[in-house]
BAFI-3210 file (N, C-alpha, C; in Angstrom, 3 decimals, decimal comma, padded with zeros to 6 digits):
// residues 282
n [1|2|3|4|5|6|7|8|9|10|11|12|13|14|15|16|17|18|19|20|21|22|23|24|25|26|27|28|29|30|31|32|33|34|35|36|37|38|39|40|41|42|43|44|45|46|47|48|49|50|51|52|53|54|55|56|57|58|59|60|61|62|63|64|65|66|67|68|69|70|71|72|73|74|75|76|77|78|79|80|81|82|83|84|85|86|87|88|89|90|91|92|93|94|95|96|97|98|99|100|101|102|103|104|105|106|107|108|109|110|111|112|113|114|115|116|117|118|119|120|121|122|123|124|125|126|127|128|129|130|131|132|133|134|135|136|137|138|139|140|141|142|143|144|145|146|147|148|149|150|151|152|153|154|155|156|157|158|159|160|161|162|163|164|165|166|167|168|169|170|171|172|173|174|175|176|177|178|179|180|181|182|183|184|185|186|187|188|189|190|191|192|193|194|195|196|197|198|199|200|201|202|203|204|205|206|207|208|209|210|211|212|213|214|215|216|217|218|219|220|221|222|223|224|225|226|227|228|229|230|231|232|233|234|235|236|237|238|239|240|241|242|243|244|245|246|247|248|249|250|251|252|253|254|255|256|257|258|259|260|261|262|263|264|265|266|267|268|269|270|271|272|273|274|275|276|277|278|279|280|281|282]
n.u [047,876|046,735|048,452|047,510|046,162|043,692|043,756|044,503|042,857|040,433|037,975|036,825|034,802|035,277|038,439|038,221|036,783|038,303|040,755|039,741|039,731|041,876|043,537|041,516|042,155|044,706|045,173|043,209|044,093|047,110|046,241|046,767|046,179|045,143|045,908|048,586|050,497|052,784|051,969|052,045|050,813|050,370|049,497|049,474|049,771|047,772|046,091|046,209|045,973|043,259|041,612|042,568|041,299|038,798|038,326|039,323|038,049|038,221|039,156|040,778|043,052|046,073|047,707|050,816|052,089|055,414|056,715|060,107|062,332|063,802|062,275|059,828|056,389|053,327|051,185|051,228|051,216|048,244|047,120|047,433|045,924|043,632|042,715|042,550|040,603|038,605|038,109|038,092|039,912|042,481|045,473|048,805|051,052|054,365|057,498|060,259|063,367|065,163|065,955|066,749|069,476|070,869|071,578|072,805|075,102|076,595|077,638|080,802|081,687|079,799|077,459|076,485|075,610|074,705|072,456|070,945|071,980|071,624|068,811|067,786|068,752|065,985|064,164|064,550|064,468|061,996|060,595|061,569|060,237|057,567|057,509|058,248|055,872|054,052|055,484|054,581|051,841|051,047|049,626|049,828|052,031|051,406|052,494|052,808|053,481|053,636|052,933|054,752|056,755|057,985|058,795|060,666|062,464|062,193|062,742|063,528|065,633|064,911|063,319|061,055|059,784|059,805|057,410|054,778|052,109|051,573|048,533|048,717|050,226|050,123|048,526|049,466|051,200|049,279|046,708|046,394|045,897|043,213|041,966|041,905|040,245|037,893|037,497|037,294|039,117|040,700|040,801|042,887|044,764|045,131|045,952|048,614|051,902|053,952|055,725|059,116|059,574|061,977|063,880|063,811|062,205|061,962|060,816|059,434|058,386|060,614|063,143|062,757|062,468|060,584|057,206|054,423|052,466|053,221|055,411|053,637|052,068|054,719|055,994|053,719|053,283|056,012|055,168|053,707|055,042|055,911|057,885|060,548|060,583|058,152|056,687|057,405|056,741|054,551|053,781|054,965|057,650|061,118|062,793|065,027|064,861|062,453|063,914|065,811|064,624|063,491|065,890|066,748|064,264|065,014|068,024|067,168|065,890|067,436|066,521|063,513|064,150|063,957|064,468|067,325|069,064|071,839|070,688|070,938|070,005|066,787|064,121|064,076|064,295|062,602|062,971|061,911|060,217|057,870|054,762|051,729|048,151|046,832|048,554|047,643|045,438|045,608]
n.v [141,718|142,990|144,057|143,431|143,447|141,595|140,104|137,903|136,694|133,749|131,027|130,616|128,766|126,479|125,995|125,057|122,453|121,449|121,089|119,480|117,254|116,124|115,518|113,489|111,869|110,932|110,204|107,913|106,127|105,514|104,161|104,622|105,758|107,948|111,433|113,204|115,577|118,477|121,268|124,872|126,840|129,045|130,467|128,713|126,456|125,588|126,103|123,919|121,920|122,519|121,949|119,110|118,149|118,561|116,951|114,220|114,037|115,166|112,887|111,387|112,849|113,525|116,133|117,774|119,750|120,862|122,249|124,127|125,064|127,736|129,327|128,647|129,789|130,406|131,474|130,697|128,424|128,071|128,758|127,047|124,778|125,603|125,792|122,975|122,546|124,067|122,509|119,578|117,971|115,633|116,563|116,299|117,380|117,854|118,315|119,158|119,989|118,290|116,589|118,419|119,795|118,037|117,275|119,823|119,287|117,060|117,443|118,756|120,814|122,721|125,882|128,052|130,875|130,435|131,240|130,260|127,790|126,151|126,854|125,331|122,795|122,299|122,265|120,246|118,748|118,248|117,347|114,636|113,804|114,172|112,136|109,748|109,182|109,018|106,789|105,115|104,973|104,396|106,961|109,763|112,081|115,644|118,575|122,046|123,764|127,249|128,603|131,489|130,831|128,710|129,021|131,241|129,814|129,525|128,249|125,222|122,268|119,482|119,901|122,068|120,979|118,671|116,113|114,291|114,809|118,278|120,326|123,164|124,210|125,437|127,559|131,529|132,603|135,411|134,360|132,471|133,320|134,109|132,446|131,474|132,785|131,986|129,629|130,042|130,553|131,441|135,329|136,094|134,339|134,857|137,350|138,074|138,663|136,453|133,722|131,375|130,355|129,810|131,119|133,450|136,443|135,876|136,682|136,681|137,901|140,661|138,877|138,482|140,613|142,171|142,527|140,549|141,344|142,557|140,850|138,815|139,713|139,904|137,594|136,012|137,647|136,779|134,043|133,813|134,526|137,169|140,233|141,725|144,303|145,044|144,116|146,050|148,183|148,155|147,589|149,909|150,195|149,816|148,106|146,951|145,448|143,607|141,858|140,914|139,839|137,272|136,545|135,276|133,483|131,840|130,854|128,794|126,613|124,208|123,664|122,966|120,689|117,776|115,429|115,145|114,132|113,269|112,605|109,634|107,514|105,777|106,665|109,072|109,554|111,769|113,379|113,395|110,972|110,535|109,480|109,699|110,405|107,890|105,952|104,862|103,341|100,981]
n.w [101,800|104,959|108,154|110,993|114,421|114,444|112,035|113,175|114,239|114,758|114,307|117,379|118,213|116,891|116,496|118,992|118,835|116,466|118,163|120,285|118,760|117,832|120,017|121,161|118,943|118,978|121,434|121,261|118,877|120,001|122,012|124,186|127,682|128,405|129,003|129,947|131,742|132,147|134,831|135,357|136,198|134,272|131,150|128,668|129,307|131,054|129,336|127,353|129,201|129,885|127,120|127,190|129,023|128,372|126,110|126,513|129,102|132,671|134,329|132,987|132,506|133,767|135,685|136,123|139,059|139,319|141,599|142,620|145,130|144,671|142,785|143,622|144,104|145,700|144,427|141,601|141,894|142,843|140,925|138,716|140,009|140,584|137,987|137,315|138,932|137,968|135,310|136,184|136,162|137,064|139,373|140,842|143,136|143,185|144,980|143,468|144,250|145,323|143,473|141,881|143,088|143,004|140,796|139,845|142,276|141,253|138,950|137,774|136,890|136,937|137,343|139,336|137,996|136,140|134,349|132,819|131,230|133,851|134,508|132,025|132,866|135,179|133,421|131,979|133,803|134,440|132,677|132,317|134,853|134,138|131,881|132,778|134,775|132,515|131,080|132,712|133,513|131,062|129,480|127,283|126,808|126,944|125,205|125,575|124,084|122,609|118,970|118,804|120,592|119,948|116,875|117,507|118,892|121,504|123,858|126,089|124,657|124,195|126,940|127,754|125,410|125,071|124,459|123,636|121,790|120,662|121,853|121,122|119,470|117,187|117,070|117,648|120,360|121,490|120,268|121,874|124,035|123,407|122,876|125,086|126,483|125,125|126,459|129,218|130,849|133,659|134,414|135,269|134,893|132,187|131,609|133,131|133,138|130,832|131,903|131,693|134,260|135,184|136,886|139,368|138,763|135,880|132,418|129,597|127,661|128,340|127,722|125,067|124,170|122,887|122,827|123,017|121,171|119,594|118,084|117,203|115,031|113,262|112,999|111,759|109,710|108,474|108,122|106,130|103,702|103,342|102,625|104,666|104,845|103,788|106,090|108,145|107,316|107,027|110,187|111,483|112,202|112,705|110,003|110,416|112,945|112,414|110,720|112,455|114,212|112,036|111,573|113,597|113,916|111,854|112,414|115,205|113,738|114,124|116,956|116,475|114,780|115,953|114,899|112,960|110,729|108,318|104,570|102,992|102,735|100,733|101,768|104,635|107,837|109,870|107,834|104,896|105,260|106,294|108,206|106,511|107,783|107,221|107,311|109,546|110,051|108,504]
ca.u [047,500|047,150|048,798|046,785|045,766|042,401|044,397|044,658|040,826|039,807|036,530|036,635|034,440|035,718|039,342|038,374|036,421|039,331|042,399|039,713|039,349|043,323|043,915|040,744|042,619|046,051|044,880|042,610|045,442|048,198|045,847|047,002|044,814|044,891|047,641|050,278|051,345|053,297|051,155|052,711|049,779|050,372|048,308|049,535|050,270|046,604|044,723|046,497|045,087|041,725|041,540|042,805|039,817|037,091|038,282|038,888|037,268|039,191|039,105|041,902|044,316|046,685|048,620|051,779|052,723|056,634|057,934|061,616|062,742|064,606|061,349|058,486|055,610|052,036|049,897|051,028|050,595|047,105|046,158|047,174|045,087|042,172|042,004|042,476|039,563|037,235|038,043|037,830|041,022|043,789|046,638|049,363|051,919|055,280|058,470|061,343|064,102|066,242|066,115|067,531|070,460|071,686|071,945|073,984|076,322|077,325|078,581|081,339|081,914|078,222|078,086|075,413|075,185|074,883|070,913|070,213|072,285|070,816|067,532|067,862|068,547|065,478|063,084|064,303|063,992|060,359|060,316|061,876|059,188|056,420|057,344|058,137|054,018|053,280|055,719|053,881|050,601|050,286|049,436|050,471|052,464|050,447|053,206|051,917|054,107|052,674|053,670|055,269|057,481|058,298|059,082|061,308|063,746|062,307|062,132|064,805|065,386|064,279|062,475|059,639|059,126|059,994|056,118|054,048|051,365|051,308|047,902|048,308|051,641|049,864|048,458|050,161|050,425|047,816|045,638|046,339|045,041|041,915|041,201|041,578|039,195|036,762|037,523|037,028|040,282|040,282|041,374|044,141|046,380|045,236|046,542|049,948|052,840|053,929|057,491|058,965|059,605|063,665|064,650|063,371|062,075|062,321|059,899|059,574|058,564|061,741|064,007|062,832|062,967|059,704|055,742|053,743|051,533|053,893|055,871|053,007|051,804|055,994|055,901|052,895|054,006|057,075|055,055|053,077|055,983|055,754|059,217|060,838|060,338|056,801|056,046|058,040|056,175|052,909|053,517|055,519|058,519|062,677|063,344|066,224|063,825|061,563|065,545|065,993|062,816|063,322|067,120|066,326|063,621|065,715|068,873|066,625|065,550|068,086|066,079|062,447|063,983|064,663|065,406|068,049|069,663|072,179|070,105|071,631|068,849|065,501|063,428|064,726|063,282|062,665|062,985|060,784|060,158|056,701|053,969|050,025|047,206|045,890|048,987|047,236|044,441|046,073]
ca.v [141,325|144,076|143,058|143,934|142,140|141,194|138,944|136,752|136,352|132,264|131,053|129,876|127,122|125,449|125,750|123,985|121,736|120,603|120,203|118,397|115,809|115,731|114,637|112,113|110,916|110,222|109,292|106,622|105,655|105,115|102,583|105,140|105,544|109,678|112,634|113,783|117,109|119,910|122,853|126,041|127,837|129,574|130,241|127,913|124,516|125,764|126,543|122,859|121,051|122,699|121,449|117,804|117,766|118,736|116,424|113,060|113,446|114,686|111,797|110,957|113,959|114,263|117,742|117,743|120,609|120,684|123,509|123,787|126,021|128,803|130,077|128,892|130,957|129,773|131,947|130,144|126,429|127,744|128,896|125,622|124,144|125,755|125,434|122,312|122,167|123,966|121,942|118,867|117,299|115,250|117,213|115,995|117,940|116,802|119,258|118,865|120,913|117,398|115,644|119,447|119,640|116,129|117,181|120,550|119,039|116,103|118,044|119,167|121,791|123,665|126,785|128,178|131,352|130,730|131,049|129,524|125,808|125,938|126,729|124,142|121,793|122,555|122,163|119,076|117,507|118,171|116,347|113,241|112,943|113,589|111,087|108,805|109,206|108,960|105,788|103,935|105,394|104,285|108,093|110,507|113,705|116,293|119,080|123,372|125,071|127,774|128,844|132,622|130,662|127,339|129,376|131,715|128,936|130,121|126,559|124,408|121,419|118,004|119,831|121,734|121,121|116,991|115,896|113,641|115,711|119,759|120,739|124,853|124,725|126,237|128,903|131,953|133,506|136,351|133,268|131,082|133,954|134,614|131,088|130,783|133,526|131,585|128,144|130,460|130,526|132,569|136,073|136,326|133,972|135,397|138,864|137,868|138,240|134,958|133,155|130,474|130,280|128,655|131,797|134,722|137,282|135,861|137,725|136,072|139,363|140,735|137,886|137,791|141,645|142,474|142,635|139,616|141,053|142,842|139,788|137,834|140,038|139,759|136,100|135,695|137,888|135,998|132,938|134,162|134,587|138,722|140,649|142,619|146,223|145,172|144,099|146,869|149,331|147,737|148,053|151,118|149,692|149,361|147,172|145,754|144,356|142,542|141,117|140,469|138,290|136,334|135,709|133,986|132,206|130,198|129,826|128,114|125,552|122,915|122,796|122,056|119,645|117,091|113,799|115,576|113,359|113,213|112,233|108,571|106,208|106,102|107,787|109,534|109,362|113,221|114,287|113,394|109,592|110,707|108,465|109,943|109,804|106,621|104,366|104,016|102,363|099,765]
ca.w [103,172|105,716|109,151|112,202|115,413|113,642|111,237|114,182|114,930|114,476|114,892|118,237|118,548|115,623|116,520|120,199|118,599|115,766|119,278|121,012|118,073|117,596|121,223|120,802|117,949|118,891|122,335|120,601|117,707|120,841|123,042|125,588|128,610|129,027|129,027|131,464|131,266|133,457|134,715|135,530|136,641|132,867|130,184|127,648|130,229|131,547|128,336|127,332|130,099|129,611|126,069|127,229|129,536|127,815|124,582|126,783|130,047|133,237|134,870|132,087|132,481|135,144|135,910|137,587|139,457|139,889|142,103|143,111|146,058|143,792|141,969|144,406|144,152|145,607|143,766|140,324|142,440|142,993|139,790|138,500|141,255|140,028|136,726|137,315|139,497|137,195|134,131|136,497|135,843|138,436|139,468|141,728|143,385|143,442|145,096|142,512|144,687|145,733|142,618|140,890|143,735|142,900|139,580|140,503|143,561|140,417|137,572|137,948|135,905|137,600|137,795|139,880|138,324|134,828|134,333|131,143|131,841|135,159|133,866|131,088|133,789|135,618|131,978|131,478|135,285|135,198|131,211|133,436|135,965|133,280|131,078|133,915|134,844|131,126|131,370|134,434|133,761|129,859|129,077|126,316|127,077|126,120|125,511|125,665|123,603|121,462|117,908|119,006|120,855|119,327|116,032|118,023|119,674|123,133|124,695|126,233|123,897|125,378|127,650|128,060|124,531|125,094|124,639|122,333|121,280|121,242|120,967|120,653|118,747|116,108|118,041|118,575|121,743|121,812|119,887|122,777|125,071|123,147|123,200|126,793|127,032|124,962|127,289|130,531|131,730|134,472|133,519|136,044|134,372|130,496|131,448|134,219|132,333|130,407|132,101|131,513|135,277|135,327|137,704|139,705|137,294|134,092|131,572|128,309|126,747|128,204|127,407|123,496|123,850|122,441|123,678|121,842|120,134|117,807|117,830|116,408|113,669|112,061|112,936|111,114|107,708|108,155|108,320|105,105|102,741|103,298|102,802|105,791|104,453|103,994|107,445|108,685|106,890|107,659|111,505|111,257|112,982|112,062|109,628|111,662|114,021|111,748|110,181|114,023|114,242|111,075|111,913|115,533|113,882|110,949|113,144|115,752|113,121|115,017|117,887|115,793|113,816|116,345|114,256|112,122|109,832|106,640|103,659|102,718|102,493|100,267|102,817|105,856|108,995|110,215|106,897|103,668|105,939|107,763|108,126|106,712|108,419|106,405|107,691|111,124|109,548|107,042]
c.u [047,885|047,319|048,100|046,051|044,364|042,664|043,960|043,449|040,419|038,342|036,769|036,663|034,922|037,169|038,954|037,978|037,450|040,288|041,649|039,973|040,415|043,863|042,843|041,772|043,999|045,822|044,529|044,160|046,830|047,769|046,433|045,536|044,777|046,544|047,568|050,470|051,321|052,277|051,894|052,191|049,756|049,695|048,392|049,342|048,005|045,270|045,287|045,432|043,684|040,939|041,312|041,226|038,326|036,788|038,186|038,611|038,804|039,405|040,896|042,932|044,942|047,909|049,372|052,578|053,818|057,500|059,027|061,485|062,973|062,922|059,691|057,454|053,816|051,252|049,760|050,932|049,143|046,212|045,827|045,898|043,466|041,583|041,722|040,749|038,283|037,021|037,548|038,495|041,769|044,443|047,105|050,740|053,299|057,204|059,986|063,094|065,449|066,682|067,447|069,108|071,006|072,102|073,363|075,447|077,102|077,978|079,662|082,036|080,448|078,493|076,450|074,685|074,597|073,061|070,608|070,737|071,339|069,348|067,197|067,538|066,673|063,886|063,103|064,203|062,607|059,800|060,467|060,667|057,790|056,410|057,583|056,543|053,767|053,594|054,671|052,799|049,793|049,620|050,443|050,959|052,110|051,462|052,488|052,782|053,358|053,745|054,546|056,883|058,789|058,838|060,589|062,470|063,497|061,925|063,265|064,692|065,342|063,891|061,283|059,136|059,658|058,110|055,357|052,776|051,222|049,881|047,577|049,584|051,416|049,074|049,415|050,034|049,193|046,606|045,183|045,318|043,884|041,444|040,869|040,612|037,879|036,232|036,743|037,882|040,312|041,353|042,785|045,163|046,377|046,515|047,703|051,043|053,659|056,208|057,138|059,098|061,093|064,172|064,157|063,206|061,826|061,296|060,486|059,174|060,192|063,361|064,371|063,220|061,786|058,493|055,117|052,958|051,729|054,777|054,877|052,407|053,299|055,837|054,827|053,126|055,162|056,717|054,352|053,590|056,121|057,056|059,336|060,416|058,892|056,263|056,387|057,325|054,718|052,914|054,500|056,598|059,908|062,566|064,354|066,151|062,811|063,030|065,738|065,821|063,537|064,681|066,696|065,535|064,047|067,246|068,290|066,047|066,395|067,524|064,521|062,524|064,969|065,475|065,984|068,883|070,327|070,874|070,982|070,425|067,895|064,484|064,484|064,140|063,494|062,322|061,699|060,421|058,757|055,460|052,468|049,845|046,851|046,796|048,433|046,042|044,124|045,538]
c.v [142,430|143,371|143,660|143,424|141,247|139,959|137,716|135,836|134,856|132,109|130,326|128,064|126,012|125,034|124,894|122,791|120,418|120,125|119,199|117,125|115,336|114,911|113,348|110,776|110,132|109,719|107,777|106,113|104,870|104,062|103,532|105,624|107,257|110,685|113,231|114,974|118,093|120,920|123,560|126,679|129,480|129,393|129,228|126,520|124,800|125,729|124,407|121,272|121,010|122,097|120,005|117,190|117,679|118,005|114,935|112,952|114,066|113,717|111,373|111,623|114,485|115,693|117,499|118,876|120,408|121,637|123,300|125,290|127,619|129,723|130,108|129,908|130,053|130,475|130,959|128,519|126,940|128,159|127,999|124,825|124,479|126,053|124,029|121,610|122,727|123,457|120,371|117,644|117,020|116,076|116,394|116,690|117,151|118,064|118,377|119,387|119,904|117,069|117,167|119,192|118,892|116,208|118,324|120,101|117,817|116,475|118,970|120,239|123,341|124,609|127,252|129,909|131,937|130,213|129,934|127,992|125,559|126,043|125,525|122,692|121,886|122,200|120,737|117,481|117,305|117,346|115,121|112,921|113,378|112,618|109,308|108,137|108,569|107,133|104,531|103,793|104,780|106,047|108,535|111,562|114,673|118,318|120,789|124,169|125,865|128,177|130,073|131,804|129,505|128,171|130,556|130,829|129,096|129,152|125,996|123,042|119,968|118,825|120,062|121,223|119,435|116,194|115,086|113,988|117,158|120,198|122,466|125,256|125,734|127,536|129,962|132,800|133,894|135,151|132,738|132,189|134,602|133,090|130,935|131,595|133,123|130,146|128,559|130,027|131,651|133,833|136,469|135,448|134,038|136,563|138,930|138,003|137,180|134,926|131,791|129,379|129,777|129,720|132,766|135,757|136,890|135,999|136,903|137,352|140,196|140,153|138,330|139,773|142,431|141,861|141,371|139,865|142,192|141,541|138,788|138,268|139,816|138,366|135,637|136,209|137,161|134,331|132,808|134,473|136,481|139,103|141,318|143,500|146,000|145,019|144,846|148,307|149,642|148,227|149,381|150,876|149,578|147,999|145,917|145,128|143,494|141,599|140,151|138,997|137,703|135,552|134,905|133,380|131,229|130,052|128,974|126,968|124,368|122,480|122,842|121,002|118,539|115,660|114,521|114,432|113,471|112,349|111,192|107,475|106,893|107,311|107,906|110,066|111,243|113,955|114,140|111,520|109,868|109,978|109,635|109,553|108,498|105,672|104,032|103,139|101,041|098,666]
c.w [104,139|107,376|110,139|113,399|114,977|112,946|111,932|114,622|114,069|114,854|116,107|118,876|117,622|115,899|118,147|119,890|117,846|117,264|119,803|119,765|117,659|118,916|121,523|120,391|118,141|120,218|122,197|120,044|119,213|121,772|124,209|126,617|129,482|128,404|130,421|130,841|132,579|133,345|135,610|136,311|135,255|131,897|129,229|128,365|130,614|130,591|127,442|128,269|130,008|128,542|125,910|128,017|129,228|126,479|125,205|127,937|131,232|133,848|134,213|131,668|133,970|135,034|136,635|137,728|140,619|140,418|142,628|144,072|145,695|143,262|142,379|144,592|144,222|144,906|141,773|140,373|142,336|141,439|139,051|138,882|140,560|138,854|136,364|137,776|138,625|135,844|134,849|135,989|136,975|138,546|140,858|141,818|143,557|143,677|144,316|143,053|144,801|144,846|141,775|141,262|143,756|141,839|139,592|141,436|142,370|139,082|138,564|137,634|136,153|137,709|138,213|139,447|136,854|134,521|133,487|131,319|133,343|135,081|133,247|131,681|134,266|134,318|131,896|132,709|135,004|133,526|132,216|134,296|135,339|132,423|131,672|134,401|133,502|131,148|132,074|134,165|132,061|129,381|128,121|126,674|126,428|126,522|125,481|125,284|122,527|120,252|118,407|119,604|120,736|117,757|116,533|118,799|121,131|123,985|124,741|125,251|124,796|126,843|128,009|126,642|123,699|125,317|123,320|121,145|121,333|120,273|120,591|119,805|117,614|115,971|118,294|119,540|122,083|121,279|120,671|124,021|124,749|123,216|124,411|127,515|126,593|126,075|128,689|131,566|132,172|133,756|134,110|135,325|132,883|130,757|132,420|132,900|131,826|131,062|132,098|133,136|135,960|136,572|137,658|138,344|136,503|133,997|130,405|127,550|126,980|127,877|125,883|123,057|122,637|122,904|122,246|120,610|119,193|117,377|116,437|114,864|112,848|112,233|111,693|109,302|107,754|107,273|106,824|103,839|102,635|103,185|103,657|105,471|104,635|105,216|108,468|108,421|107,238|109,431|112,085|112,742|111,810|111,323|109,920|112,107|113,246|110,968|111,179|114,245|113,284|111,476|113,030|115,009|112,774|111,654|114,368|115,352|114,282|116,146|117,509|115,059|115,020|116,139|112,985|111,851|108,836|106,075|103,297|101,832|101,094|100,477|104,517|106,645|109,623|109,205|105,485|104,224|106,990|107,316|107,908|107,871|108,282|107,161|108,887|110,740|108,753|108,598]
res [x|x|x|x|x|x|x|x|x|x|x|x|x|x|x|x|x|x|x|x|x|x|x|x|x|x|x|x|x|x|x|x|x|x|x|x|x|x|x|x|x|x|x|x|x|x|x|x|x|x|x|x|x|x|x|x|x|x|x|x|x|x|x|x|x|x|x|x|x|x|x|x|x|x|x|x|x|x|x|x|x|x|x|x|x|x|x|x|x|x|x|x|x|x|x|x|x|x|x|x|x|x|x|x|x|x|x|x|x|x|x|x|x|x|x|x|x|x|x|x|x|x|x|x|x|x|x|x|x|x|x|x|x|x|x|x|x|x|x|x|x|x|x|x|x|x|x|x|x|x|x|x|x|x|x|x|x|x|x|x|x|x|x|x|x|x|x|x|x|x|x|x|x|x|x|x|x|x|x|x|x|x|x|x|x|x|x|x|x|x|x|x|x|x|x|x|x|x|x|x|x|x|x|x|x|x|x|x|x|x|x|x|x|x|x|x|x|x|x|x|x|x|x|x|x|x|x|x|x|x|x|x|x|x|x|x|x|x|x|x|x|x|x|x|x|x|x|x|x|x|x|x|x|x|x|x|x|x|x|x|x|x|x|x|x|x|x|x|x|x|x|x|x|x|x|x|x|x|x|x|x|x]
***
């Protein structure tokens, strides 16, 4: 297997065609009456939404854009805004800044300058008042993490990546942004640099400390059973760094496996305890 951005190339219409008929399906299967989900004004929450709309109707997908004071930025409210508007999906704004500061001024132990808890915080307020909607509304949380980064640990746990369905998880990255170029997501938020947005600056390429779309070719021989040297040799890169990669992505297992369990019982729920397709139909 030779590794090269090409690898990556899906058929398109076939892969929009399979997410829409997955969010059909578990929409249908749940008796729920649409999906909820955060938009960013980012390619993944955006190419998410786009997907949700064009599989059950917008009418039946609301967007909630949750800015806080600290990281405010209208150009990524309006991009939201208008993808929203040309997929033809709800969105409702909702400023998150009081609810954060209530959370800060009550711990006591806060520290205001420690990004990543304070961030954390901030991932998992805006889980709270989507699943709150999802709550009220009878809807499904329709979560937008992609594989590059869900395999990498690069997601707060119960938050952004607290959701009932993800339909690009299996997407990665650069995938998610060739898709969104087949959807006709505008090209301004394909080609912006991807954050996760918790605090001024942040760069998810500079965070993880590498550009995606070498990321995704080692992810992918990783994902393929390939050995380091080989995928090191293939993209004519340090070995160290393809070691790097693989380490961060099996100590991050703890936060994909969220119903972790001892083994005791028969079956074990998380673990070898998962329900087919077929039981929704008995």
């Amino acid at each position: 297997m030779r590794l090269n951005p090409s690898i990556l190339n899906l058929d398109w219409v076939e892969v929009e065609q399979k997410i829409k008929n997955f969010i059909r399906d578990y929409v249908s299967k749940a008796g729920a009456k649409g999906i909820v989900l955060g938009m960013s004004g980012g390619i993944d929450s955006s190419t998410t939404a786009a997907l949700a709309a064009l599989a059950i109707g917008g009418d039946k997908v609301l967007g909630l854009i949750l800015p806080e004071k600290e990281t405010y930025n209208k150009k990524e409210i309006a991009h939201a805004e208008n993808v929203a508007k040309k997929f033809g999906l709800k969105t409702e704004l909702i400023e998150i800044t009081a609810t954060l500061e209530s959370f800060y001024n009550s711990l006591p132990i806060f520290d205001p300058l420690d990004n990543v808890c304070k961030g954390n915080i901030k991932a998992r307020t805006r889980m709270i008042y989507i699943y709150y909607y999802a709550n009220k509304l009878n809807m499904l949380v329709g979560g937008s993490a992609d594989k590059s980064e869900t395999m990498m640990g690069y997601f707060t746990k119960w938050g952004d990546v607290a959701a009932d369905i993800f339909p690009i998880m299996d997407l990665y990255k650069t995938q998610v942004q060739r898709l969104a170029k087949h959807l006709g997501i505008p090209s301004e938020i394909i080609e912006k640099p991807p954050s996760p947005t918790l605090w001024p600056g942040q760069s998810a390429e500079k965070e993880l400390g590498i550009k995606y779309e070498l990321l995704d070719l080692i992810l992918y021989g990783l994902e393929h059973f390939m050995q380091t040297d080989d995928i090191a040799n293939q993209l004519e890169i340090r070995e160290d760094l393809v070691k790097k990669i693989k380490q961060r992505w099996l100590s991050t297992e703890h936060k994909r496996r969220v119903l972790l369990a001892p083994k005791l019982e028969y079956r074990t729920v998380g673990a070898d305890f998962r329900l087919s397709r077929h039981y929704f139909y008995y």
